[in-house]
N, C-alpha and C positions, 0 to 999 in steps of 0.2 A: 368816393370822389371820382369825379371824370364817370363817372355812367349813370345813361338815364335808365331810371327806373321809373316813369313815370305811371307803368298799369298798376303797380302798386300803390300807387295813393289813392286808385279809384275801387281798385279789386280788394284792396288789405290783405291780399296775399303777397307777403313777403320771404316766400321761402324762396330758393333758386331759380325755380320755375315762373313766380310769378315778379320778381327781380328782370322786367324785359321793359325795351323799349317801345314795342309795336304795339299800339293800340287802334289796330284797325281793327278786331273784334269786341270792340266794344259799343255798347248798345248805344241809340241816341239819347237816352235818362245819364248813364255813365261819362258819355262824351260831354252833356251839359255841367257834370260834376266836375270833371277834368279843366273848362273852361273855368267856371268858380275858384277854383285849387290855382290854377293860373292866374288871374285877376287878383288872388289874393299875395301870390308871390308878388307880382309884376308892384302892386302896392306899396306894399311892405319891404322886399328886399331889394339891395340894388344889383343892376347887373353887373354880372363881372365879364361874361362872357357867353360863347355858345359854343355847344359840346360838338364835333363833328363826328357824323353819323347819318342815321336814318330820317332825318328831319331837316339836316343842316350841313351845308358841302365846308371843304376847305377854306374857302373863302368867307364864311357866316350865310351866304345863301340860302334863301327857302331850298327844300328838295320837293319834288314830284309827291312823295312819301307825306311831308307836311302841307300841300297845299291841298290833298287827298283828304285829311285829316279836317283841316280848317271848311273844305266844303261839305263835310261829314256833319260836324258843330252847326251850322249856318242850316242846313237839312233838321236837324235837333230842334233849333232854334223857334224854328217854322210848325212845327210837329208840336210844340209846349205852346207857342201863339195859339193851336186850331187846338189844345188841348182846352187852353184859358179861359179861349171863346166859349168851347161848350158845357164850362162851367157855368159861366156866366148864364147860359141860358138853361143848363139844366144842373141849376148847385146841387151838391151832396144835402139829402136827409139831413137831419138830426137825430139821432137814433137813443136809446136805452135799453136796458133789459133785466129783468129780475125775474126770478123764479117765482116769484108770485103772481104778477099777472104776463111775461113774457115779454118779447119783443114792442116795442113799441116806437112808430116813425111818425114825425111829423114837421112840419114847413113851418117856417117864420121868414120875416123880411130878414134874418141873417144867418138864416137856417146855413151849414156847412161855411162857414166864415165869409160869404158872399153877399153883400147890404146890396137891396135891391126895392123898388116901391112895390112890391107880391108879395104874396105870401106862397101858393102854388098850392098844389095837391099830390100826394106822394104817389109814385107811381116804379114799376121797376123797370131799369133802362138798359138794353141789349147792347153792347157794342160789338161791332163785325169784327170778327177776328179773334175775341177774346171768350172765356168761358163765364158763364154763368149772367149773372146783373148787379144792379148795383140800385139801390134807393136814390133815387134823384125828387125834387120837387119840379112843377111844371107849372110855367103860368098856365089858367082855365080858362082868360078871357081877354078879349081885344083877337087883331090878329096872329094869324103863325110869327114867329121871331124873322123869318123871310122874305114876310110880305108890308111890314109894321105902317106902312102909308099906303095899304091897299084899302079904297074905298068900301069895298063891300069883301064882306070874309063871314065867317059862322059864329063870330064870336066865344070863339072855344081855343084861343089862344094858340098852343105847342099841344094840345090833347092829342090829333088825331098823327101824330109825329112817329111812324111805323115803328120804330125802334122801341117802342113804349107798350107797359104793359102794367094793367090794371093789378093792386092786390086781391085776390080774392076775399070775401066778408068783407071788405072795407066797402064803405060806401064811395062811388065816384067823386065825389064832391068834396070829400072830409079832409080837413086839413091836417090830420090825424090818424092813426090806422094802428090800432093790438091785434097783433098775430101770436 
């Protein structure tokens, strides 16, 4: 009672060390958790008051410290939008896999829980920053997701979208691909 431990509910480290209140190390995925953990107090329990400290002066005033924090979340916030978007244009595979014939990706209109009027064609997608790829589906036709009201385009949809990269053996066009 009377301390915040608030990195704990996003960390689940509850020894001593992680029993703190600063959570300006935490990441913008954690800091989104942290707001949900919040929303669901702010709900659910009523207030009694506010702890004075690192967040909060004598007075119940914001501090420098939480308004640091709050524009941290709202940065998060922005980062899940541009994350959502590029779902939307490039949803997760559907994937399977068995020792009998192996890997196996392929696209539907709700391939990766995202309902859409495409189907796409599976392709693997680079993101800057990060290692490896990931199976995405791609629309193959109309134009870029970019340009969607542009009169004249190639008709190859998100295909030639740099980040993108063909499976090997798979056919270009397959809605479908065993690796």
């Amino acid at each position: 009672a009377g301390r915040d431990a608030t990195r704990a509910f996003v960390t689940g480290d509850f020894s001593p060390a992680g029993l703190v209140d600063d959570v300006s190390a935490l990441s913008p995925p954690e800091l989104l958790a942290l707001r949900r953990w919040l929303s669901f107090y702010r709900s659910n329990y009523v207030l009694v008051g506010k702890l004075v400290g690192r967040y909060y002066d004598e007075n119940g005033a914001p501090t420098e410290a939480l308004r640091q924090v709050e524009a941290a979340i709202e940065e998060g916030m922005k980062l899940k939008a541009e994350s959502d978007q590029r779902k939307q244009q490039f949803p997760p595979c559907n994937s399977e896999w068995s020792s009998a014939t192996g890997s196996r990706f392929w696209c539907s209109k709700q391939s990766g829980g995202i309902s859409r009027d495409w189907v796409g064609v599976p392709r693997k997608l680079y993101t800057p920053g990060s290692r490896g790829s990931r199976c995405v589906c791609v629309r193959a036709t109309g134009p870029p997701s970019g340009e969607l009201h542009a009169p004249e385009h190639q008709d190859r949809g998100d295909l030639d979208d740099p980040h993108l990269e063909e499976y090997e053996g798979c056919h270009p066009r397959a809605e479908w691909c065993v690796l």
